[in-house]
MARBA-3410 file (N, C-alpha, C, O; in Angstrom, 1 decimal):
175
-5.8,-114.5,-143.3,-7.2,-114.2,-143.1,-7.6,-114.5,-141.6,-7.4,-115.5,-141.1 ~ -8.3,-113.4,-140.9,-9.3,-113.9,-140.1,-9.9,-114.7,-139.9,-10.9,-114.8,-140.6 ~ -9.8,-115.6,-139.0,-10.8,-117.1,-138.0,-12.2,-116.2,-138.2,-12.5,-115.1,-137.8 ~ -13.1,-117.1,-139.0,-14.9,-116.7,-138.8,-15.1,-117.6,-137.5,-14.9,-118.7,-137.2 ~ -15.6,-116.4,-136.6,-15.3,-116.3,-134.9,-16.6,-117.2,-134.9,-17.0,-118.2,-134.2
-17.1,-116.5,-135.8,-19.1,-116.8,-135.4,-19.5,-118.2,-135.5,-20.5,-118.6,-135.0 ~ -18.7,-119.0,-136.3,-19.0,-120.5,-136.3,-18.9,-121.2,-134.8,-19.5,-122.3,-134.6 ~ -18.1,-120.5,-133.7,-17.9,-121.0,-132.5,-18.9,-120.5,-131.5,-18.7,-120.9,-130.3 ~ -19.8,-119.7,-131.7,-20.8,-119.5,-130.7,-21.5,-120.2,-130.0,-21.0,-121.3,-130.4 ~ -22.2,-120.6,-129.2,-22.8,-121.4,-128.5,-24.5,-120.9,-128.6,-24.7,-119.8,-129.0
-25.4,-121.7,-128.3,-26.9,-120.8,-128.8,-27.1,-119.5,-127.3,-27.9,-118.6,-127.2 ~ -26.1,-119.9,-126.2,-26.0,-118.9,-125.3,-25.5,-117.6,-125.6,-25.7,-116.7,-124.8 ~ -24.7,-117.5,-127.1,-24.2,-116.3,-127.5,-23.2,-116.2,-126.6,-23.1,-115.1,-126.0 ~ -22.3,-117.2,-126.3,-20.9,-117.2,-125.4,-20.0,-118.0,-126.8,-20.5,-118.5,-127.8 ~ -18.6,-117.8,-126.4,-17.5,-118.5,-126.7,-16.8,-119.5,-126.1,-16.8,-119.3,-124.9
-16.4,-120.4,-126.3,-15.1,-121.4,-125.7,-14.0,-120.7,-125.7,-13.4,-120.6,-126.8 ~ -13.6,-120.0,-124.7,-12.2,-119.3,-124.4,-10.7,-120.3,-125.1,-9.6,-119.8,-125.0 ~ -10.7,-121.5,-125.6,-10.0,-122.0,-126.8,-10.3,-122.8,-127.6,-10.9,-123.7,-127.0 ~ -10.4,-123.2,-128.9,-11.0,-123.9,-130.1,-11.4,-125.5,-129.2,-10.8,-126.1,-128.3 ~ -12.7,-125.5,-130.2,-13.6,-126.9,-128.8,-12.5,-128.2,-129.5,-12.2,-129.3,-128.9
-12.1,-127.9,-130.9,-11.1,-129.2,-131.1,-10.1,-129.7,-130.4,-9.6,-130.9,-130.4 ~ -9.5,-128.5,-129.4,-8.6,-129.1,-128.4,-9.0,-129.5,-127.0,-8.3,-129.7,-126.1 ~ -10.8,-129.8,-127.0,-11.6,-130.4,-125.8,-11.6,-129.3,-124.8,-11.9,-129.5,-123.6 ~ -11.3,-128.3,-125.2,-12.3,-127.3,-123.9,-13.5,-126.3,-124.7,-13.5,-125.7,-125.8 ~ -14.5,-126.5,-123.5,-15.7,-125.6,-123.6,-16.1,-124.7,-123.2,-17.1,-124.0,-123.5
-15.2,-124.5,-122.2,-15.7,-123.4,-120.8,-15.8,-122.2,-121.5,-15.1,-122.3,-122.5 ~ -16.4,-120.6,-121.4,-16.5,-119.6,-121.6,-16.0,-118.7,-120.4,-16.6,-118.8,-119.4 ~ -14.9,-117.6,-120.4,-14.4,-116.6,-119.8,-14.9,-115.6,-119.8,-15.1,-115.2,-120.9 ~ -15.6,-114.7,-118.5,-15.5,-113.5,-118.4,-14.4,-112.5,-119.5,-14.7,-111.6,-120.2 ~ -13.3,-113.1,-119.1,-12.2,-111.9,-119.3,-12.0,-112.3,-120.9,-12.2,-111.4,-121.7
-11.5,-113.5,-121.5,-11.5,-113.7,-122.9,-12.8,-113.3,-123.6,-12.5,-112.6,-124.6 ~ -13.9,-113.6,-123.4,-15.3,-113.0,-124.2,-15.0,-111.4,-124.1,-15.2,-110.6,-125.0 ~ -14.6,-111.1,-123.0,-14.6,-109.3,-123.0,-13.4,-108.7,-124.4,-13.7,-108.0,-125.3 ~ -12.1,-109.3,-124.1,-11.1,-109.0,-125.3,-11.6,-109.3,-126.8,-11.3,-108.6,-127.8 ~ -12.7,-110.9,-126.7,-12.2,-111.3,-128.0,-13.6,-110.4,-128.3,-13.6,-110.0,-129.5
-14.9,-109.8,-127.6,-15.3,-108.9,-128.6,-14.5,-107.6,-128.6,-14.5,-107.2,-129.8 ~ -13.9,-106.8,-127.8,-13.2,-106.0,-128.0,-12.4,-105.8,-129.7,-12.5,-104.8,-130.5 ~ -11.8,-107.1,-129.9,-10.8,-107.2,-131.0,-11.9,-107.5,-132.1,-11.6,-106.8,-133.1 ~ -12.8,-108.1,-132.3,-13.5,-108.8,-133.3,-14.6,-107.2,-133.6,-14.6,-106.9,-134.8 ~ -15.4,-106.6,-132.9,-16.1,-105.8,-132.8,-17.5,-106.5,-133.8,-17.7,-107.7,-133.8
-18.2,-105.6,-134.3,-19.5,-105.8,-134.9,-20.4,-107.0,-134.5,-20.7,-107.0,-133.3 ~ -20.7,-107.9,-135.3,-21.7,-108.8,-134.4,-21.2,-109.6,-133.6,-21.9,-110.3,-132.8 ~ -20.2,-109.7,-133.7,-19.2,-110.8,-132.8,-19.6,-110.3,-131.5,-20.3,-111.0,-130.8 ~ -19.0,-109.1,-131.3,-19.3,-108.4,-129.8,-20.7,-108.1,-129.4,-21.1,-108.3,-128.3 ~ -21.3,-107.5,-130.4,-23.1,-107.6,-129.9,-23.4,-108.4,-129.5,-24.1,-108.2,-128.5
-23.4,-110.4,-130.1,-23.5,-111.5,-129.4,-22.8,-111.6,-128.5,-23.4,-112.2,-127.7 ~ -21.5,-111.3,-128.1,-20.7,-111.9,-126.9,-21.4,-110.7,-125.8,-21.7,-111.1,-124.7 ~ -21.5,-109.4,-126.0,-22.0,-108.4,-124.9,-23.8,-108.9,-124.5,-24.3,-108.8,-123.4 ~ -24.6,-109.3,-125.7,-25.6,-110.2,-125.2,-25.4,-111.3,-124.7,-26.2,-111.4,-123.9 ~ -24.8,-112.2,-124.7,-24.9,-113.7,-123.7,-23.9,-112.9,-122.2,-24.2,-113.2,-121.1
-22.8,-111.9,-122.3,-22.8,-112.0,-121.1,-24.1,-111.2,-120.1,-24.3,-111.5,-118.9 ~ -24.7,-110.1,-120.8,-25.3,-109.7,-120.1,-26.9,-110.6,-119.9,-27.8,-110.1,-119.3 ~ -26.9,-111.6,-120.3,-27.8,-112.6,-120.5,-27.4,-113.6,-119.0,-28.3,-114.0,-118.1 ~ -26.4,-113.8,-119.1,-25.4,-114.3,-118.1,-25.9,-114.0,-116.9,-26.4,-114.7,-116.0 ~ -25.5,-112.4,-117.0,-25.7,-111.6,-115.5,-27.0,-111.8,-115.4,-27.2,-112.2,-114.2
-28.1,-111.7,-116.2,-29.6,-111.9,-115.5,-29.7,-113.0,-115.2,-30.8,-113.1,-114.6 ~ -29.1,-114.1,-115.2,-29.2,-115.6,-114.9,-28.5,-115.6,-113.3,-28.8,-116.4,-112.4 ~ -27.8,-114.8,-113.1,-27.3,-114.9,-111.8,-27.6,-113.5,-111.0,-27.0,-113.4,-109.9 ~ -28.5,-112.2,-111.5,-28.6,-111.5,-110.6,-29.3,-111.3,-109.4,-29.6,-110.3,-108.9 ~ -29.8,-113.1,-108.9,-30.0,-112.7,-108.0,-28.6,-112.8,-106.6,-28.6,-112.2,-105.5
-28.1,-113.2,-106.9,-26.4,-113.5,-106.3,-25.9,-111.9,-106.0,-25.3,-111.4,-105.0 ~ -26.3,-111.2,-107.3,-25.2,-110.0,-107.0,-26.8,-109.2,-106.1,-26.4,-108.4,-105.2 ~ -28.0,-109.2,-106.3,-29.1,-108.5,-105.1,-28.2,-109.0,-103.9,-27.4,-108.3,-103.3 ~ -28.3,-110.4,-103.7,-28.2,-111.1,-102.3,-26.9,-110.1,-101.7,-27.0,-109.3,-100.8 ~ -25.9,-110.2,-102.4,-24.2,-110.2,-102.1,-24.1,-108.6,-101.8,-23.1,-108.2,-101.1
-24.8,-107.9,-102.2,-24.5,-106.3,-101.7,-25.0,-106.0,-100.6,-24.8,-104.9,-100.1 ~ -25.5,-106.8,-100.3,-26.2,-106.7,-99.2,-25.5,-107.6,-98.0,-25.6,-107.1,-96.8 ~ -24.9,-108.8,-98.1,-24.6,-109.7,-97.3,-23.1,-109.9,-97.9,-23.0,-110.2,-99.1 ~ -22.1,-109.5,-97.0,-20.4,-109.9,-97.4,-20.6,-111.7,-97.7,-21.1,-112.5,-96.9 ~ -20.1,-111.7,-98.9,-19.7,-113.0,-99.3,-18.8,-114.0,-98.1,-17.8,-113.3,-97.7
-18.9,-115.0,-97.6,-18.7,-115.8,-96.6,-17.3,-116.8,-96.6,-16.3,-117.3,-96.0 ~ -18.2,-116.9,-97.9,-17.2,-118.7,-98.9,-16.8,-117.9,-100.1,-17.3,-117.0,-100.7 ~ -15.5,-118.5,-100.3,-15.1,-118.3,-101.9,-15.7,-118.8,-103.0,-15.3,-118.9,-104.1 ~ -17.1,-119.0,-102.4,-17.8,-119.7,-104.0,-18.9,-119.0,-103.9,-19.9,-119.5,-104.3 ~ -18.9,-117.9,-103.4,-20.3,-117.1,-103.1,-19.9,-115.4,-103.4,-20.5,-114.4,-103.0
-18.7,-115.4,-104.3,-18.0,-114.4,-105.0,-18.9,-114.7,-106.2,-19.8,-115.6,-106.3 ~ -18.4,-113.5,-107.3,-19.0,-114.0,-108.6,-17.8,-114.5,-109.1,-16.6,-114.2,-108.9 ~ -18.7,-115.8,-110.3,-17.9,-116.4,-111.0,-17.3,-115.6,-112.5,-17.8,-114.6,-113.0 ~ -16.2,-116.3,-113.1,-15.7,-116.0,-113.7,-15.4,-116.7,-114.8,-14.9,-116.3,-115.9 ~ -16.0,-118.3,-114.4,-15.9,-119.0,-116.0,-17.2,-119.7,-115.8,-17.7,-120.0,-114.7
-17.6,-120.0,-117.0,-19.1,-120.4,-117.2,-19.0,-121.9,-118.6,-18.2,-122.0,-119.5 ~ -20.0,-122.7,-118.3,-20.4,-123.8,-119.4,-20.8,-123.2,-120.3,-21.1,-122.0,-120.4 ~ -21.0,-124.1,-121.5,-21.3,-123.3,-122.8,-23.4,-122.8,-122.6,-24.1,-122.0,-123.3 ~ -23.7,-123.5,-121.4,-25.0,-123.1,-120.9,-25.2,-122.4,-120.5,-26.4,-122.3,-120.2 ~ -24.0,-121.3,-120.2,-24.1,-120.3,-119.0,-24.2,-120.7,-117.8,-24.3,-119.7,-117.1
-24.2,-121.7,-117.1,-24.1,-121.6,-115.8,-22.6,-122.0,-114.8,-21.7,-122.8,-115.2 ~ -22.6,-121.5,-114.0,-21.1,-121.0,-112.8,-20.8,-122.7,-113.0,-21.6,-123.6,-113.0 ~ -19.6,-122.7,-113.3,-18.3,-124.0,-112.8,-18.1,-123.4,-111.2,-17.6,-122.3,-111.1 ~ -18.4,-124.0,-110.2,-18.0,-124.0,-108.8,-16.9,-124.9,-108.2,-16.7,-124.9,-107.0 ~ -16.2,-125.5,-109.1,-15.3,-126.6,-108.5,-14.4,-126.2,-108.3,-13.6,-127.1,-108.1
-13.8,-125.1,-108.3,-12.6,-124.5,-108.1,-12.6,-123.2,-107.3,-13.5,-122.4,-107.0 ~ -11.4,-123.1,-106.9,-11.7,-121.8,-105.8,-11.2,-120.8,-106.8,-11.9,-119.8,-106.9 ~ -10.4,-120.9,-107.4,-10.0,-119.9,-107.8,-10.7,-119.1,-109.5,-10.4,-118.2,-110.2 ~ -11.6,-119.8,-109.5,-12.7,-118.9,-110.6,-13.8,-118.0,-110.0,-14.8,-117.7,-110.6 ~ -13.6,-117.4,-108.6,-14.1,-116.6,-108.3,-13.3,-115.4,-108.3,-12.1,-115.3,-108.3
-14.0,-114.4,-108.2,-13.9,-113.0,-107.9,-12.5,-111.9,-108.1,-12.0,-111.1,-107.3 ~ -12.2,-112.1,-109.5,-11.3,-111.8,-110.5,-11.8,-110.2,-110.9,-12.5,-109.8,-111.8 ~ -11.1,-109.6,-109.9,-11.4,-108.1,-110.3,-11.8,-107.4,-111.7,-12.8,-106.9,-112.2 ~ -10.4,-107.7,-112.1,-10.3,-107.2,-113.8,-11.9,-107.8,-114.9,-12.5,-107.2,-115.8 ~ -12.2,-109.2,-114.4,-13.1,-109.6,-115.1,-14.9,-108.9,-114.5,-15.8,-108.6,-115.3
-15.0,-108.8,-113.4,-15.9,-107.7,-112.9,-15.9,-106.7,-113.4,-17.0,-106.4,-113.9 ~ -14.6,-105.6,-113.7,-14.7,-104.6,-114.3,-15.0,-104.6,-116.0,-15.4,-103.6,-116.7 ~ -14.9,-105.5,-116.3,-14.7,-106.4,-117.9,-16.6,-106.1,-117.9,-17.2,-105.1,-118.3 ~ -17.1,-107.3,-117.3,-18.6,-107.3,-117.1,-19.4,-105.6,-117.0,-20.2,-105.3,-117.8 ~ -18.9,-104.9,-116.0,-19.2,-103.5,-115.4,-19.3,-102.9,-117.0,-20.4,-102.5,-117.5
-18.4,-102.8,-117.7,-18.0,-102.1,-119.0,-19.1,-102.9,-120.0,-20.1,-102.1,-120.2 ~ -19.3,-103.8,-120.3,-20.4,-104.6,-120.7,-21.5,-103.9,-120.8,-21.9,-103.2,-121.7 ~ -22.2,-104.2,-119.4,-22.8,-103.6,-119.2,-23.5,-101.9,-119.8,-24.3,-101.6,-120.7 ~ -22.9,-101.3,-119.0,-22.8,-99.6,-119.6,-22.9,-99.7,-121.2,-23.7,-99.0,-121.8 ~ -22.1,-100.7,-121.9,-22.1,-100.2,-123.2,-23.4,-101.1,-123.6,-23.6,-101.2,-124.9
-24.5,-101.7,-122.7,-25.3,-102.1,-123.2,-26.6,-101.5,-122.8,-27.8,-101.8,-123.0 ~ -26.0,-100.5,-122.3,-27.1,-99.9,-121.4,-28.0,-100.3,-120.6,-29.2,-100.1,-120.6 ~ -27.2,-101.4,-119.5,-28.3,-102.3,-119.1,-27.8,-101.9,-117.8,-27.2,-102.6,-117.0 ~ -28.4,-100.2,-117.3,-27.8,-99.9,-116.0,-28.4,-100.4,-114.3,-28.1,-100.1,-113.2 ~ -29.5,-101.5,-115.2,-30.1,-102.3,-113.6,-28.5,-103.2,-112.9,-27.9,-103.3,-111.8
-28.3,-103.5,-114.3,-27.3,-104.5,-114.1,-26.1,-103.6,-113.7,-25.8,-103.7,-112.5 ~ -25.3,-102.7,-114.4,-24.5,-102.2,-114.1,-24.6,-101.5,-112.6,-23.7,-101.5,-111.8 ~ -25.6,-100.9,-112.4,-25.9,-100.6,-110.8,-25.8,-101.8,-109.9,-25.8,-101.4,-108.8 ~ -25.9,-102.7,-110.0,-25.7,-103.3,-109.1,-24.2,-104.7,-108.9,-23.9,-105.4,-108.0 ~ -23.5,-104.6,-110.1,-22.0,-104.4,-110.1,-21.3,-103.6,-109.6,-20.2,-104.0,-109.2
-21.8,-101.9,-109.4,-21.5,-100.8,-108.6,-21.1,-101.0,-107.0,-20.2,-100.8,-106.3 ~ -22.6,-101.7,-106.9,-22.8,-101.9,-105.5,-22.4,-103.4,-105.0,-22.5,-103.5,-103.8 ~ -22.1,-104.0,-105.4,-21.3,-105.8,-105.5,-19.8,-105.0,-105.1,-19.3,-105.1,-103.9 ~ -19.1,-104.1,-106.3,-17.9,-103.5,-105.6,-17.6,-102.8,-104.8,-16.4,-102.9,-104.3 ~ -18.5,-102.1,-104.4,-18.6,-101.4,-102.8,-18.8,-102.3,-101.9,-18.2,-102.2,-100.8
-19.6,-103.2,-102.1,-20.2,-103.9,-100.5,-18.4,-104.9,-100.2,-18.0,-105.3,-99.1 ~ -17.8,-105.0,-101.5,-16.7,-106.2,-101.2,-15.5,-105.8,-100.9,-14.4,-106.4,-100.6 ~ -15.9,-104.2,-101.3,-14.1,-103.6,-100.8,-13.4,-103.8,-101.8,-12.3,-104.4,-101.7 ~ -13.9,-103.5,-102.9,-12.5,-104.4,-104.3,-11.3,-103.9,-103.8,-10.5,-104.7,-103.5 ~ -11.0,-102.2,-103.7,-10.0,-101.5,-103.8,-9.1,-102.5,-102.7,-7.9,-102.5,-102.9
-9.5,-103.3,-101.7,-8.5,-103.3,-100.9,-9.0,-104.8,-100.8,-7.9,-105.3,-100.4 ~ -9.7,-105.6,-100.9,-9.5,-107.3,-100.9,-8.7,-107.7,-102.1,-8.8,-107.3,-103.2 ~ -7.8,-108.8,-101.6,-7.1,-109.5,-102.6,-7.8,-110.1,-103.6,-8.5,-110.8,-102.9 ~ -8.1,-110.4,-104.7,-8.8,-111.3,-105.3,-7.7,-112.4,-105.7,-6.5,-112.5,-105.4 ~ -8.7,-113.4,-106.5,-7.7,-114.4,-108.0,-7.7,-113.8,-108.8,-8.6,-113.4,-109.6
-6.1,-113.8,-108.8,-5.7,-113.3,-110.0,-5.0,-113.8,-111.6,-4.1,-114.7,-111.6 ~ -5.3,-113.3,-112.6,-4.9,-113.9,-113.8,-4.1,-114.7,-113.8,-4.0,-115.3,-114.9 ~ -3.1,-115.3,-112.7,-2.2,-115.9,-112.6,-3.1,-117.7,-112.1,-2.8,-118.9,-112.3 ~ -4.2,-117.2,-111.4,-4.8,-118.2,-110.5,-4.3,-119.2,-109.3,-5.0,-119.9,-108.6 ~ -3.1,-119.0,-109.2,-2.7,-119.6,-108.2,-2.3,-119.0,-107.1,-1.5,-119.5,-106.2
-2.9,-118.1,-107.1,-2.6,-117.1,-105.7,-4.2,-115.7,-105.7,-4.9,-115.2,-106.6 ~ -3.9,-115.6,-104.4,-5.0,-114.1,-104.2,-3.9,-113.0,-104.0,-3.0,-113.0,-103.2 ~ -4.3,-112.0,-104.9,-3.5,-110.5,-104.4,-4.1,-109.7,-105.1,-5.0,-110.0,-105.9 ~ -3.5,-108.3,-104.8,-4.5,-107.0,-105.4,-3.6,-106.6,-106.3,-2.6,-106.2,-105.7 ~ -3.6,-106.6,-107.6,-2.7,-106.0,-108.6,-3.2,-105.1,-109.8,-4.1,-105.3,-110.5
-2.6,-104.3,-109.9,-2.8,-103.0,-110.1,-3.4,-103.1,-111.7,-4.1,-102.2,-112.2 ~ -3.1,-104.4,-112.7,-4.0,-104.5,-113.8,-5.4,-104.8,-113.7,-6.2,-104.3,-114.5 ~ -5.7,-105.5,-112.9,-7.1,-105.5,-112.2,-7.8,-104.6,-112.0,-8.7,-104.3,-112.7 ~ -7.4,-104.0,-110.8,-8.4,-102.7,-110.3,-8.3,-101.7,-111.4,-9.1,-100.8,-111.4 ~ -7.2,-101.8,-112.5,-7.5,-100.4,-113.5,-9.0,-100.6,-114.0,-9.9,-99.8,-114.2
-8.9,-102.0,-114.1,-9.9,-102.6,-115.3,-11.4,-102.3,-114.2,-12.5,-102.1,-114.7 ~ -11.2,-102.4,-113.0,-12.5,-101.8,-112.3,-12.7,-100.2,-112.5,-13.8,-99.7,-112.8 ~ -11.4,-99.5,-112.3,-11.7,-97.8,-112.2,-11.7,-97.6,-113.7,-11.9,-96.4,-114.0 ~ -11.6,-98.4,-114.9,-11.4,-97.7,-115.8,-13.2,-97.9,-116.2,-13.6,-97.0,-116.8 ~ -14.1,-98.8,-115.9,-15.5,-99.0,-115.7,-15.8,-98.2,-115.0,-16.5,-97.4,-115.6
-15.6,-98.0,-113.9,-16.2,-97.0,-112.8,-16.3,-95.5,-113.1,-17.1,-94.7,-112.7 ~ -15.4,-95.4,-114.0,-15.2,-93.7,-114.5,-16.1,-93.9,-115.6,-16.7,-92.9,-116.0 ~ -16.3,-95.2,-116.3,-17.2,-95.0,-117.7,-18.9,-95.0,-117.0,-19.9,-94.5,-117.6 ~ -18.8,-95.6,-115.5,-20.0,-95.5,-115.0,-20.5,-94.3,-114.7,-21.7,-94.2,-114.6 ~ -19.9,-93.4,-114.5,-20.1,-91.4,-113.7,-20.9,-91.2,-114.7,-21.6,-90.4,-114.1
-21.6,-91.2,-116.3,-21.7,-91.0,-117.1,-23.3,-91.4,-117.3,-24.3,-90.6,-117.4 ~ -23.4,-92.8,-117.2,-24.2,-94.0,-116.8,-25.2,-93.8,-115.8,-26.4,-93.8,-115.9 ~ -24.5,-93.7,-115.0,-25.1,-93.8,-113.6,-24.9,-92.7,-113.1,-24.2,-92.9,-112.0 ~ -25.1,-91.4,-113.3,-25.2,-90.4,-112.8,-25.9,-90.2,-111.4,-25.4,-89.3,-110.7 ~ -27.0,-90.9,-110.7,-27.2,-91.0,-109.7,-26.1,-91.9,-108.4,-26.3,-91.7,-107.2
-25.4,-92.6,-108.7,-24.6,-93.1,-107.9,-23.3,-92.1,-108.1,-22.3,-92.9,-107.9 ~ -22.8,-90.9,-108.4,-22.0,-90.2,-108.8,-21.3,-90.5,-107.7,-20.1,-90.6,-108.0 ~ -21.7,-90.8,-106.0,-20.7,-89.9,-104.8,-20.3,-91.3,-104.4,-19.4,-91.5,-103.6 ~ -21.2,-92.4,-105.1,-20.4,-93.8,-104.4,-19.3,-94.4,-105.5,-18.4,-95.3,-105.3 ~ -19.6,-93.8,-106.9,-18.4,-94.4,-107.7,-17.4,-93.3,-107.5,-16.3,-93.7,-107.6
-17.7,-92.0,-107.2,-16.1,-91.1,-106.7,-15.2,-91.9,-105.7,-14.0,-92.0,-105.8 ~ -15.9,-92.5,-104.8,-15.5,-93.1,-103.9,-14.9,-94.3,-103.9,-13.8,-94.5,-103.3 ~ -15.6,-95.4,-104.8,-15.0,-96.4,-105.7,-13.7,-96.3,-106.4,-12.8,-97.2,-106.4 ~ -13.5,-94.7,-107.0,-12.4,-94.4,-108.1,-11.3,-94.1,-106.7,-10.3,-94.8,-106.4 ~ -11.7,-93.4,-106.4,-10.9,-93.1,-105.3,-9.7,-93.9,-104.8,-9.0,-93.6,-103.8
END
């Protein structure tokens, strides 16, 4: 039988990326994105609401950041969050995790929440994804690998659809 997913929610409509009996709480970008992927129905409607819930809690970060190249590695977007939703900053390496942007990006669109997704558009243009190293799933190193940026262009092409007015900067993006 299937784990009833929904007993583990948090009132932020996030998950603990592993059972809280083994003492962790944190919530993932990239695991919230799979586990509604796999779970689908309300599982995912709550997990696609708390992250896009998420992003309004921090959009002013991605206004600021399209505008101004990120400086510090803690001024990337984050990638794991408290069961409150708010950024864990104590580590360098939970920032700016391509695949999980693109994760978010897809989110979005399927939430039709294209303030938000337009401006993930433009967070990945202003930062160069195609060609900055990020942290990658591995976390102990920055590099650009090719499971990542799919997970951006495979968003980006769901964006042309979406975002029909940014058509000539996500060609560009895919590119």
């Amino acid at each position: 039988h299937a784990m009833d997913i929904s007993n583990f929610f948090y009132t932020s409509n996030l998950l603990p990326a592993a059972p809280v009996s083994h003492g962790y709480s944190n919530f993932w970008i990239r695991d919230g994105f799979y586990i509604g992927l796999c779970y689908g129905g309300e599982v995912k409607q709550r997990l696609w609401k708390g992250m896009t819930d998420l992003l309004d809690r921090y959009k002013w970060k991605l206004e600021y950041h399209t505008k101004n190249y990120p400086k510090h590695w803690f001024e990337f977007l984050h990638i794991r969050y408290s069961p409150e939703g708010k950024e864990i900053e104590d580590e360098h390496w939970l920032h700016n995790q391509w695949d999980c942007i693109g994760n978010w990006l897809q989110v979005c669109i399927d939430e039709k929440r294209n303030d938000l997704a337009d401006l993930l558009v433009d967070y990945l243009h202003a930062v160069d994804y195609a060609t900055q190293p990020a942290a990658g799933a591995w976390e102990d190193r920055s590099s650009l690998d090719a499971y990542s940026l799919a997970s951006c262009i495979s968003a980006l092409q769901n964006a042309l659809t979406a975002l029909p007015h940014k058509k000539h900067i996500l060609e560009k993006l895919i590119h």
